[in-house]
Short mmCIF file of the C-alpha atoms (twelve columns), coordinates in Angstrom:
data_MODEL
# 
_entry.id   MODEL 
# 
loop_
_atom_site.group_PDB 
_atom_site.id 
_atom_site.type_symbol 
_atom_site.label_atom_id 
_atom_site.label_alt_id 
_atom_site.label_comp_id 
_atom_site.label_asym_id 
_atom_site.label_seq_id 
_atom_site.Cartn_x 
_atom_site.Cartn_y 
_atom_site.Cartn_z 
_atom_site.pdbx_PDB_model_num 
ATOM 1   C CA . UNK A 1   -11.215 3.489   2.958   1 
ATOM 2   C CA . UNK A 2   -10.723 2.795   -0.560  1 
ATOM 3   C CA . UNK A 3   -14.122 2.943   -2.729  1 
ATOM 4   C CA . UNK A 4   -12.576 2.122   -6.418  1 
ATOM 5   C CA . UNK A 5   -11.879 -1.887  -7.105  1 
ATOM 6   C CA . UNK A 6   -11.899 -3.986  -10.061 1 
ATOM 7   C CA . UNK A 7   -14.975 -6.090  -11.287 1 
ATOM 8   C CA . UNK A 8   -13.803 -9.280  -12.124 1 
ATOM 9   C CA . UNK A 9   -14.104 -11.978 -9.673  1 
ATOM 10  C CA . UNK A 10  -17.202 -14.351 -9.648  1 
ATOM 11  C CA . UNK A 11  -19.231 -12.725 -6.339  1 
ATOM 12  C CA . UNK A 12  -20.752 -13.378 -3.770  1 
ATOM 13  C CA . UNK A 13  -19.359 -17.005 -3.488  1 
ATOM 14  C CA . UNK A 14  -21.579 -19.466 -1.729  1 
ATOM 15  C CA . UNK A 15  -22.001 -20.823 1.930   1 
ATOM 16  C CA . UNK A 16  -23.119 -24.030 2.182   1 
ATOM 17  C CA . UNK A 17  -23.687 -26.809 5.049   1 
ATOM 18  C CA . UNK A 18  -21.368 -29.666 5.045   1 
ATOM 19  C CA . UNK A 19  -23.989 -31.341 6.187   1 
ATOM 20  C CA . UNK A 20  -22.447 -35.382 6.409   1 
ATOM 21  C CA . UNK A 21  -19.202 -33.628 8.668   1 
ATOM 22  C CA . UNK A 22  -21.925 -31.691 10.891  1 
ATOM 23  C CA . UNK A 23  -24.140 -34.554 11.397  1 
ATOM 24  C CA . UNK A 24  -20.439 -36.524 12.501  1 
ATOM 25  C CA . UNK A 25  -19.288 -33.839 14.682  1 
ATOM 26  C CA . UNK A 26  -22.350 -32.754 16.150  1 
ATOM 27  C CA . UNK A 27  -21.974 -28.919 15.261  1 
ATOM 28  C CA . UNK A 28  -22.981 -26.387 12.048  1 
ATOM 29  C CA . UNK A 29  -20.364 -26.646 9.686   1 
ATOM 30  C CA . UNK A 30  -20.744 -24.536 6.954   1 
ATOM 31  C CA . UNK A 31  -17.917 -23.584 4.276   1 
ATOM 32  C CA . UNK A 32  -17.830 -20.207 2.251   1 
ATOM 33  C CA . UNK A 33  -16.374 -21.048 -1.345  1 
ATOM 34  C CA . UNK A 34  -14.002 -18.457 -2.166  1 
ATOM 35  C CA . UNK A 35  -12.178 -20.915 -4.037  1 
ATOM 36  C CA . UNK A 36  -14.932 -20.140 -6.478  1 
ATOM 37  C CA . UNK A 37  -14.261 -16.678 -7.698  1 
ATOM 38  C CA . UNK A 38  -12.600 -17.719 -11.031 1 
ATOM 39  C CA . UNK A 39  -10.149 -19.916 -12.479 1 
ATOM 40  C CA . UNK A 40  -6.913  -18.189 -13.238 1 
ATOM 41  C CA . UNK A 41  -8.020  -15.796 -10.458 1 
ATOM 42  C CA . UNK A 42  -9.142  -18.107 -7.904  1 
ATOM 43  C CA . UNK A 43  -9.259  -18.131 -4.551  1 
ATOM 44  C CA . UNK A 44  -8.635  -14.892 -1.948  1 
ATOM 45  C CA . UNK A 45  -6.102  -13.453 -3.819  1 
ATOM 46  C CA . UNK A 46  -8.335  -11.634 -6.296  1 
ATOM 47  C CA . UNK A 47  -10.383 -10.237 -3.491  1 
ATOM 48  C CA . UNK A 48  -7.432  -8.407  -2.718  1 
ATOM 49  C CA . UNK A 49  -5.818  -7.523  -5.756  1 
ATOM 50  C CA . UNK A 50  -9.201  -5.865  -7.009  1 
ATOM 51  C CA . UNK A 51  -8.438  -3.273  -4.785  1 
ATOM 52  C CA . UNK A 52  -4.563  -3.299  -5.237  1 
ATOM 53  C CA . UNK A 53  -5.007  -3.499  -9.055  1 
ATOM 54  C CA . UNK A 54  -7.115  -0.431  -9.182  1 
ATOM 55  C CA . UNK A 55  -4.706  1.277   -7.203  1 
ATOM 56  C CA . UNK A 56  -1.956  0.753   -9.728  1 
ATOM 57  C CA . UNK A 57  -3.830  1.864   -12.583 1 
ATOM 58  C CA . UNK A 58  -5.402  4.902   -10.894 1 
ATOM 59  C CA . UNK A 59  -1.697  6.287   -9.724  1 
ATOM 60  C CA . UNK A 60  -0.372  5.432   -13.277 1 
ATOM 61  C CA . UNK A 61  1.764   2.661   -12.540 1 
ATOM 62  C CA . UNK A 62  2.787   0.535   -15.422 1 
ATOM 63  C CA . UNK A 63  4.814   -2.190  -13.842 1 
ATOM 64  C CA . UNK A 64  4.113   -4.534  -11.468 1 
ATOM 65  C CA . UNK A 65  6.812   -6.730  -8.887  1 
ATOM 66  C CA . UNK A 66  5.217   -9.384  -6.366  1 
ATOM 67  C CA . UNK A 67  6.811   -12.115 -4.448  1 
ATOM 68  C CA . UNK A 68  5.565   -15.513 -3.458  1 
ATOM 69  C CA . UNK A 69  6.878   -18.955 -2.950  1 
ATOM 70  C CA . UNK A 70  7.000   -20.365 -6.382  1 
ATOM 71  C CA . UNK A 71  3.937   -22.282 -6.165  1 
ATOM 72  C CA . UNK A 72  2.579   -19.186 -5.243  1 
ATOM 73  C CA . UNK A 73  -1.384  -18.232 -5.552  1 
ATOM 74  C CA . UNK A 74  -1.135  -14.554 -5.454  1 
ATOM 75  C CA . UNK A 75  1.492   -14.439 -7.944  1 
ATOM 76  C CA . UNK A 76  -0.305  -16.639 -10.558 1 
ATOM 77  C CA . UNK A 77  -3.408  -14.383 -9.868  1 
ATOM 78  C CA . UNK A 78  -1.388  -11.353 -10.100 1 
ATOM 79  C CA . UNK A 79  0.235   -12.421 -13.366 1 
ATOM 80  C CA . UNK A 80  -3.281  -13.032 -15.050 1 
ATOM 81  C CA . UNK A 81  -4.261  -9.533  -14.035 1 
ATOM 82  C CA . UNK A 82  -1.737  -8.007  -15.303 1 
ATOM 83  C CA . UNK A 83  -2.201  -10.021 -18.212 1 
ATOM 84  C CA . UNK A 84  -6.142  -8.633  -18.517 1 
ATOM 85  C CA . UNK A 85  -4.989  -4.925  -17.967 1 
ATOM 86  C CA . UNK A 86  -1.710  -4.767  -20.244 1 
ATOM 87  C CA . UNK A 87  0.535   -4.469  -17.151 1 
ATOM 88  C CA . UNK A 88  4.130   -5.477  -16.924 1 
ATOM 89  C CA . UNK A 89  4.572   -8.055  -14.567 1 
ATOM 90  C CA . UNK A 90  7.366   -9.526  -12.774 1 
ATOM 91  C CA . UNK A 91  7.474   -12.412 -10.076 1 
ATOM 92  C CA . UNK A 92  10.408  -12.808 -7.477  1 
ATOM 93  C CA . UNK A 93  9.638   -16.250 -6.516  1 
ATOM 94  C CA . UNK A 94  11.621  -17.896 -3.935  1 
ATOM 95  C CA . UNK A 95  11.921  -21.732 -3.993  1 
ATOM 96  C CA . UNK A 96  13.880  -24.518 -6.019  1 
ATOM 97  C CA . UNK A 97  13.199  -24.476 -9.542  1 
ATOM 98  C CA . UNK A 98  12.218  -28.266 -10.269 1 
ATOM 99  C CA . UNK A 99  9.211   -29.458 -12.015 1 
ATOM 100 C CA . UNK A 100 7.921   -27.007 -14.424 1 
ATOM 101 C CA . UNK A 101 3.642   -27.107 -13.351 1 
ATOM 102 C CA . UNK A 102 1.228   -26.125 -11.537 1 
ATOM 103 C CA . UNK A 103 0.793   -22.234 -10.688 1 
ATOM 104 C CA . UNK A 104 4.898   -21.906 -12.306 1 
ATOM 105 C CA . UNK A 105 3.560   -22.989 -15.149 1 
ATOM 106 C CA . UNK A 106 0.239   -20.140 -15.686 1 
ATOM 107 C CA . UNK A 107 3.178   -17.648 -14.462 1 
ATOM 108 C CA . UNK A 108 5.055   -17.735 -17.360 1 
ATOM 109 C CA . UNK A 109 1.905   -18.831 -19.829 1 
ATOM 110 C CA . UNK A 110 0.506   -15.907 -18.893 1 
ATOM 111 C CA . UNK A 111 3.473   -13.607 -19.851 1 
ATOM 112 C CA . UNK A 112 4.557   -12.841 -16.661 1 
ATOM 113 C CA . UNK A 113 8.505   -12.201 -15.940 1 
ATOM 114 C CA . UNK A 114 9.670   -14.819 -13.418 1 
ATOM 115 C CA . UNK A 115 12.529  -14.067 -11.032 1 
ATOM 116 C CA . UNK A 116 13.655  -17.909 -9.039  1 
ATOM 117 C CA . UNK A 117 15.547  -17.091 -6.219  1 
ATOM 118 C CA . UNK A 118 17.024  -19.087 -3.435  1 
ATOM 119 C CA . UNK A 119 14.742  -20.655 -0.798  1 
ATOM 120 C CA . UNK A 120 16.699  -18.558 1.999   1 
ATOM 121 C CA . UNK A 121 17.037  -15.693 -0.477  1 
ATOM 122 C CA . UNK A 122 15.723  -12.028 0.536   1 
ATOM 123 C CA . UNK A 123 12.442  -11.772 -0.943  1 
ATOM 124 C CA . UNK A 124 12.426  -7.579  -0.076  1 
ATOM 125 C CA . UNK A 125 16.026  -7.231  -0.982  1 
ATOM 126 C CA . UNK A 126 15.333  -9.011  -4.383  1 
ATOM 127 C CA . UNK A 127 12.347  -6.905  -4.927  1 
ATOM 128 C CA . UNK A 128 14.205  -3.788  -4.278  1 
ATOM 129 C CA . UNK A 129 17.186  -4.594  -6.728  1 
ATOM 130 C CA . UNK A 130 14.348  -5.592  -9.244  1 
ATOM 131 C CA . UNK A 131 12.628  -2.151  -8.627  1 
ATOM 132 C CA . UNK A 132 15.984  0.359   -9.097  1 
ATOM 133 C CA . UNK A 133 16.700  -1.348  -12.301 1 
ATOM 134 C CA . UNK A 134 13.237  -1.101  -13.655 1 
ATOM 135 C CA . UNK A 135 13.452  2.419   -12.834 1 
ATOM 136 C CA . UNK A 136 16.633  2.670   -14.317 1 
ATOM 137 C CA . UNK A 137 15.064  1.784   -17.793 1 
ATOM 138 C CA . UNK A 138 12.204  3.968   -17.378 1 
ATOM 139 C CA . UNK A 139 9.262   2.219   -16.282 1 
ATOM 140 C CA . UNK A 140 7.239   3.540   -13.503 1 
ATOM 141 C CA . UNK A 141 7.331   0.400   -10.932 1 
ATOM 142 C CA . UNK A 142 5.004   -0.778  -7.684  1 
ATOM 143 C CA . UNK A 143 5.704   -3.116  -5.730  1 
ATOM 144 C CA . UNK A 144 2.830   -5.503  -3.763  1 
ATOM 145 C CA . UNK A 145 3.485   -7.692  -0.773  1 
ATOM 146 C CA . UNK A 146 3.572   -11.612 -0.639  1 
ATOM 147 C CA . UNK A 147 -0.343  -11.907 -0.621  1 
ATOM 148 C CA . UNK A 148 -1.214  -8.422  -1.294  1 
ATOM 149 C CA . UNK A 149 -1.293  -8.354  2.455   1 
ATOM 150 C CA . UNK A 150 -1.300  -4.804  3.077   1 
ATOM 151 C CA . UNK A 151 -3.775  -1.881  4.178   1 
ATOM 152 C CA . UNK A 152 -4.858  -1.580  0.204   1 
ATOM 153 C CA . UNK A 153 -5.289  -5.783  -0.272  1 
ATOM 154 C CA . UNK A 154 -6.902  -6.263  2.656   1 
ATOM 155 C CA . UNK A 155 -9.902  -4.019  1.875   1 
ATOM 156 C CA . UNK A 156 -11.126 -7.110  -0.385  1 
ATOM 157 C CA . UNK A 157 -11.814 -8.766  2.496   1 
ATOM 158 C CA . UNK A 158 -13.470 -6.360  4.960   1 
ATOM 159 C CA . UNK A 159 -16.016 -6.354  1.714   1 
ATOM 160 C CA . UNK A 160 -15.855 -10.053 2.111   1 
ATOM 161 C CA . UNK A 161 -17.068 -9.698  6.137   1 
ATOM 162 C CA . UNK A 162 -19.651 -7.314  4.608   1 
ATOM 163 C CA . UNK A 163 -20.870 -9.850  2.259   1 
ATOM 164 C CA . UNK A 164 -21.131 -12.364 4.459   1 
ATOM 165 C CA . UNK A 165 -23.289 -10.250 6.856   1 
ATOM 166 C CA . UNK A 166 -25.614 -10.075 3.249   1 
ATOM 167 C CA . UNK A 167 -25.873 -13.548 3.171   1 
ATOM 168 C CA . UNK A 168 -26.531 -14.377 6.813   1 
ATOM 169 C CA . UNK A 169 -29.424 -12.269 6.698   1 
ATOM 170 C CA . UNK A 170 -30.508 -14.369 3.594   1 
ATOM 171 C CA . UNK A 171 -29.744 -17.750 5.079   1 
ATOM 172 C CA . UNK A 172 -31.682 -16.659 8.647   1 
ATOM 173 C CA . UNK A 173 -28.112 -17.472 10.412  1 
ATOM 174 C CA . UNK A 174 -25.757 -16.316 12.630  1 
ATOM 175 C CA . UNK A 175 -22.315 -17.362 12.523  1 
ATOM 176 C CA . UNK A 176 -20.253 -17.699 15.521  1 
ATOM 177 C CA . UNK A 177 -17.156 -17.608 14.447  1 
ATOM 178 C CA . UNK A 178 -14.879 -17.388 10.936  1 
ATOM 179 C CA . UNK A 179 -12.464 -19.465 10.300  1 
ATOM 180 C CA . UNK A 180 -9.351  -18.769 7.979   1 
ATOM 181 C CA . UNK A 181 -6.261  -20.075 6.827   1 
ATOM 182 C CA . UNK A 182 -3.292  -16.978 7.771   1 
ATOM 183 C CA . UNK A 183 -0.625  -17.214 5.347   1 
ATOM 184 C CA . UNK A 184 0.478   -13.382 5.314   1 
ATOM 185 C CA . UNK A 185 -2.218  -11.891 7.426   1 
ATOM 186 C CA . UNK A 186 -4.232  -9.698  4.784   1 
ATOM 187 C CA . UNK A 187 -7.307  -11.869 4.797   1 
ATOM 188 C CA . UNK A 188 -7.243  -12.393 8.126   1 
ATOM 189 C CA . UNK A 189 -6.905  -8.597  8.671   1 
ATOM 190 C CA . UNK A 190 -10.122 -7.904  6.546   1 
ATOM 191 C CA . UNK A 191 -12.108 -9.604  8.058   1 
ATOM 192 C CA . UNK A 192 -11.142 -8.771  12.010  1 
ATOM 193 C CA . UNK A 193 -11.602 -5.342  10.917  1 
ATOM 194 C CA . UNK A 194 -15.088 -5.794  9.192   1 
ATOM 195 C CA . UNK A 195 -15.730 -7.479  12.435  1 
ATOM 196 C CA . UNK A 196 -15.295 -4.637  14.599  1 
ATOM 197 C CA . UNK A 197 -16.267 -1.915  11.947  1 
ATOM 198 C CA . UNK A 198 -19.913 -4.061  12.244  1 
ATOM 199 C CA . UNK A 199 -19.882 -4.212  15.968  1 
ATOM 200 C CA . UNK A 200 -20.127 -7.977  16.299  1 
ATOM 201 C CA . UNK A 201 -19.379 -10.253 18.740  1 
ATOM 202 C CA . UNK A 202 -18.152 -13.428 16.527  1 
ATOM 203 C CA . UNK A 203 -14.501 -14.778 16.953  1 
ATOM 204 C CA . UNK A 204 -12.454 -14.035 13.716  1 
ATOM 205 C CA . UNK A 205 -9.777  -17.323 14.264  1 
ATOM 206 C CA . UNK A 206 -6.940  -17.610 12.002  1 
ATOM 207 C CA . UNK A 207 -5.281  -20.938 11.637  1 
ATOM 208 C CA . UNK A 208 -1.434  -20.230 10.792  1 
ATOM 209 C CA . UNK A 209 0.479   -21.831 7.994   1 
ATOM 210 C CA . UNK A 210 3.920   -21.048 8.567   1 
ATOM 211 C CA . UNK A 211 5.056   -18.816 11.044  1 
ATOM 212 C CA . UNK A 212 3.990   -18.366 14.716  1 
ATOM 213 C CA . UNK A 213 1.043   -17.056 16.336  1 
ATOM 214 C CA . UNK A 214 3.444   -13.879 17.735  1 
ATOM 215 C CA . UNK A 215 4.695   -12.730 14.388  1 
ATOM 216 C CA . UNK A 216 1.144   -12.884 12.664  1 
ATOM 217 C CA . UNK A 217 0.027   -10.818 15.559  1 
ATOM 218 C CA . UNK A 218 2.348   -8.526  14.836  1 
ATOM 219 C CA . UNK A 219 1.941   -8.334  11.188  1 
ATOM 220 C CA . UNK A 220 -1.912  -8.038  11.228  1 
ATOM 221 C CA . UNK A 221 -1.699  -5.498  13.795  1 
ATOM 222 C CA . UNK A 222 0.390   -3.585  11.326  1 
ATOM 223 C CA . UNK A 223 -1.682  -4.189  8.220   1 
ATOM 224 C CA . UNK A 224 -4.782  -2.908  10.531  1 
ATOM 225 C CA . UNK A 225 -2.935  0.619   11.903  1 
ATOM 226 C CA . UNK A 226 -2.058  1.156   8.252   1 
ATOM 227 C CA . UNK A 227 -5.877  0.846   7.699   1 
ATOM 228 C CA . UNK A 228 -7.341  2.872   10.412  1 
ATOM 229 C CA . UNK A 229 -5.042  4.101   12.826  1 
ATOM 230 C CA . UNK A 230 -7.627  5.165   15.295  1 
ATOM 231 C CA . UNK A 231 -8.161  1.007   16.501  1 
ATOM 232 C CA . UNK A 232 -6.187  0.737   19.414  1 
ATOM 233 C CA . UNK A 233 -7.263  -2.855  20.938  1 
ATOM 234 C CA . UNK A 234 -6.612  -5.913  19.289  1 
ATOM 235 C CA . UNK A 235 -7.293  -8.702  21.740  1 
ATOM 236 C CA . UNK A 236 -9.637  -10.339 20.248  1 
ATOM 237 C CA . UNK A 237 -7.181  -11.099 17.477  1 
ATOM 238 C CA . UNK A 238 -6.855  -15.266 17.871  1 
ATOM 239 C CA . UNK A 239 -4.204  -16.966 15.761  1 
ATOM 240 C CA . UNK A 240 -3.847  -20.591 16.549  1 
ATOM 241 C CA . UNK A 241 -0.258  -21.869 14.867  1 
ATOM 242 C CA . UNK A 242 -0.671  -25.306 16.576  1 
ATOM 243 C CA . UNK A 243 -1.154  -26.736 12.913  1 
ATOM 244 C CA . UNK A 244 1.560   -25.892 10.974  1 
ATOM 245 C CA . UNK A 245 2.948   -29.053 10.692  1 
ATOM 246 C CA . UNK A 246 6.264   -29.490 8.723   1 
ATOM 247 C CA . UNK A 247 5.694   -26.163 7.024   1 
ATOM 248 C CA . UNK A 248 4.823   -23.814 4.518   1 
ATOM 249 C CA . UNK A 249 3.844   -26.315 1.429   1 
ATOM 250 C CA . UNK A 250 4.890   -29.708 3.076   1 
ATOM 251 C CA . UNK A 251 2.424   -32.254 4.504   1 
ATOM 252 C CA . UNK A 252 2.489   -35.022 6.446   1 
ATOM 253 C CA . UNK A 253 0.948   -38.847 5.666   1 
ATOM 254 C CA . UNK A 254 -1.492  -37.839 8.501   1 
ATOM 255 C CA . UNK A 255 -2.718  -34.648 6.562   1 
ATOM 256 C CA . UNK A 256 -2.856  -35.950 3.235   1 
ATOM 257 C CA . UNK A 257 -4.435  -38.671 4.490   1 
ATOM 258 C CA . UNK A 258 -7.412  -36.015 6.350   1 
ATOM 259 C CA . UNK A 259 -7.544  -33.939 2.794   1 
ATOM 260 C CA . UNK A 260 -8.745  -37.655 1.601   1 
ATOM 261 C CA . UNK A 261 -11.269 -38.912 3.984   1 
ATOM 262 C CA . UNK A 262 -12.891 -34.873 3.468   1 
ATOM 263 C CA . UNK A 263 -12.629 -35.441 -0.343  1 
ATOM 264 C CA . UNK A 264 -14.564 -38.653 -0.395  1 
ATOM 265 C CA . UNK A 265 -16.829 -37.246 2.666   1 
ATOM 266 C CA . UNK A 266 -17.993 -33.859 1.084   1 
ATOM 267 C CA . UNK A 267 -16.707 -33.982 -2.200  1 
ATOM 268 C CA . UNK A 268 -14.703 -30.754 -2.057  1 
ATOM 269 C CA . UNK A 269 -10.963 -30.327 -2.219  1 
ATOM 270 C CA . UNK A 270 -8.782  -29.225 0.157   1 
ATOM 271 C CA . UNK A 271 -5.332  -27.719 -1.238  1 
ATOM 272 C CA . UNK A 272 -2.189  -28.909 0.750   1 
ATOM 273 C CA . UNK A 273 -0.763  -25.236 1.599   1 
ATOM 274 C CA . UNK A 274 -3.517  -23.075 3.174   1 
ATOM 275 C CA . UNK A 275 -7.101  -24.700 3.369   1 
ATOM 276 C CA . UNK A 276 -6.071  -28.336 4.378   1 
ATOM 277 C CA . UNK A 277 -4.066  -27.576 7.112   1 
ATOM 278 C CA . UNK A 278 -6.493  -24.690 8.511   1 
ATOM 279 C CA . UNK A 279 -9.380  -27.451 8.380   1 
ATOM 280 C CA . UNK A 280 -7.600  -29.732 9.918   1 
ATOM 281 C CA . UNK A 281 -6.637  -27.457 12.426  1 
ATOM 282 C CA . UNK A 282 -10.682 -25.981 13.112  1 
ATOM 283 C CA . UNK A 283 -11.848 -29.897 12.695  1 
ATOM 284 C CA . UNK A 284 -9.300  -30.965 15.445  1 
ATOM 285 C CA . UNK A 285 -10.334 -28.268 17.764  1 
ATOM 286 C CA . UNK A 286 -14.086 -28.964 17.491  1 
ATOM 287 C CA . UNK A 287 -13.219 -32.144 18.250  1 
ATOM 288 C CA . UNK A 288 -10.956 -31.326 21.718  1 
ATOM 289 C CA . UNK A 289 -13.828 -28.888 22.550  1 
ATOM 290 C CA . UNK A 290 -12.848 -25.882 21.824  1 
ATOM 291 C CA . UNK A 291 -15.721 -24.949 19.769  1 
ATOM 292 C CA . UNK A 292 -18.515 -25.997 22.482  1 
ATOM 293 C CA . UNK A 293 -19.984 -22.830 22.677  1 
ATOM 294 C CA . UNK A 294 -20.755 -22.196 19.090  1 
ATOM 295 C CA . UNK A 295 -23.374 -23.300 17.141  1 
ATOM 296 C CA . UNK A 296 -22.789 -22.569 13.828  1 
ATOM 297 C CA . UNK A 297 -19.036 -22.291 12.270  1 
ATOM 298 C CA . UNK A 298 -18.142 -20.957 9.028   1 
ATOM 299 C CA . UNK A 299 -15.189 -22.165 7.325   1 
ATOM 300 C CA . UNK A 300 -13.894 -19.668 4.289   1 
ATOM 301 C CA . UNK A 301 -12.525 -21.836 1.155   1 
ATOM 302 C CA . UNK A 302 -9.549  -19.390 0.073   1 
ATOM 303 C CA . UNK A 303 -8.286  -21.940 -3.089  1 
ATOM 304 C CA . UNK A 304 -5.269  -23.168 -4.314  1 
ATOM 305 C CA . UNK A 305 -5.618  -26.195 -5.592  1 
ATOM 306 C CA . UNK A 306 -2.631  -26.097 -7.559  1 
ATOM 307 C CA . UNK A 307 -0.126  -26.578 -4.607  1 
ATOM 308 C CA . UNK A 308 -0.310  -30.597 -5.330  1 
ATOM 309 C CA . UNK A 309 2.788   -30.587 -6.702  1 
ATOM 310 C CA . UNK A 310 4.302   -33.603 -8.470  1 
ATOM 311 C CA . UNK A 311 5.783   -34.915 -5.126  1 
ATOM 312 C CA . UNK A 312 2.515   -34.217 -3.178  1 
ATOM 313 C CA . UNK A 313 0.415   -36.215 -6.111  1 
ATOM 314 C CA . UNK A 314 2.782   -39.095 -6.099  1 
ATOM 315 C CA . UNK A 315 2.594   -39.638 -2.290  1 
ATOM 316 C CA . UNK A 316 -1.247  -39.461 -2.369  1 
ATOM 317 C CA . UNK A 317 -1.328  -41.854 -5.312  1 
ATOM 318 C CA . UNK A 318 -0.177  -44.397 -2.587  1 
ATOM 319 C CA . UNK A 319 -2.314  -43.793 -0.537  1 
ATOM 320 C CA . UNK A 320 -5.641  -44.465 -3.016  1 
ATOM 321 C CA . UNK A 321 -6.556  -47.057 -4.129  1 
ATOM 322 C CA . UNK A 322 -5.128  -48.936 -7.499  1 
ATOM 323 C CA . UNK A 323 -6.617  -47.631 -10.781 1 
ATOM 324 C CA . UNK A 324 -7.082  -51.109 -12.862 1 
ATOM 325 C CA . UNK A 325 -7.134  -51.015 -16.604 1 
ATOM 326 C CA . UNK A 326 -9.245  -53.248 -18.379 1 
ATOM 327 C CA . UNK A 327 -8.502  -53.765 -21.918 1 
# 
């Protein structure tokens, strides 16, 4: 395990009840706020790249490529990291280049070098070109996942499991189970791993945002062996991609209209990428009875609040009601 990480996200980040859903569901919901580790940091990303950053600059790196959608979180994170530390960054960010906002936007404002590539484009196979002709001019080059899911990234978030054993013990609580968005399996593989590092018995379930509950399987398993290659069982790893809707990014009326009514119930923000469709996903499965033998369900808040595109915003504007102006 790694011991050297960065200092420079806002933690621990809270747990609190949402105490008007519980009371309307009938169970313990309470939400961990790791959208609230900073601003152009926020979210899980940093958790990671604490640990990934401090592996750069301890094995003299000097250039940084990641790869993302181009609303990506990571990369925006990444890019104001690099920023902070006086590292070269580059983005390979796959998507149609359209409205210039949102997390594109802080790429570039931050100084980061922004690669748009195809939506069906290679993301490894653009990295890799990237990489030979950054070494070709000199620079000494790493290259991180999408997500800084990998066995350095996902460290951030075995600390995470470890932190929220901390606050449990403050809070006189037991959680049964941890719920997560899985958009490239690093977070998810923290914390099954703090799980079983601890010994405990709650469910660690990942709600998918894109791809299937097979190839996340596969992909955390991987992350894990990478980790600690002595863990040979991983049945208890529970990915549920029955929420994934239209895809990675895209939302239905039905969902936007759910990242409303939890708006106006709780006052906290869902983001229409990862955390929406995750807590849709948990909320719809309490509600089919899936959840009837916990008590108490924690929800982690991983961020992203930027993902309401232009498009998103417009279609949501619809469906609120009128602003007036009075004059």
């Amino acid at each position: 395990m790694l011991q050297n990480k960065l200092n420079v996200a806002n933690l621990n980040t809270p747990i609190h009840k949402l105490e008007r859903l519980s009371q309307a569901l009938g169970k313990a919901i309470y939400i961990k706020r790791d959208d609230f580790t900073g601003t152009e940091i926020s979210g899980n990303k940093v958790r990671k790249l604490e640990y990934t950053i401090q592996y750069v600059l301890d094995h003299g790196y000097d250039t940084i490529i990641t790869t993302g959608a181009i609303t990506s979180n990571h990369a925006r994170a990444t890019a104001a990291l690099c920023a902070q530390y006086n590292i070269e960054c580059h983005l390979v960010l796959r998507g149609e280049l359209q409205a210039y906002e949102g997390n594109l936007f802080l790429d570039a404002m931050l100084g980061a070098h922004i690669h748009v590539i195809g939506p069906t484009a290679s993301r490894e196979a653009s990295m890799e070109s990237l990489y030979k002709n950054l070494e070709a001019q000199g620079k000494t080059p790493f290259s991180i996942p999408v997500g800084a899911s990998d066995w350095i990234g996902t460290h951030g978030y075995v600390h995470a499991f470890d932190e929220i054993i901390e606050q449990e013990k403050e809070m006189n609580i037991t959680f049964d189970s941890i719920n997560v968005a899985v958009g490239s399996g690093g977070t998810y593989a923290g914390l099954w791993y703090g799980n079983e590092q601890h010994q405990s018995t709650k469910q660690i379930i990942g709600y998918a945002v894109d791809q299937s509950t097979e190839a996340f399987h596969n992909k955390i398993i991987e992350i894990i062996q990478q980790l600690d290659d002595s863990v040979k069982r991983f049945d208890t790893v529970h990915i549920n991609d029955a929420y994934i809707g239209l895809g990675y990014g895209q939302a239905t009326d039905e969902e936007l209209q759910f990242y409303i009514d939890i708006a106006q119930l709780e006052g906290m923000i869902l983001d229409p990428t990862y955390t929406g469709k995750a807590f849709k996903g948990l909320i719809e499965e309490i509600k089919s009875g899936q959840y009837d033998n916990q008590e108490n369900i924690l929800f982690i808040h991983t961020g992203g609040l930027q993902g309401y595109t232009e498009e998103t915003r417009h279609r949501l504007q619809q469906m609120l009601p009128e602003i007036t102006e009075t004059k």
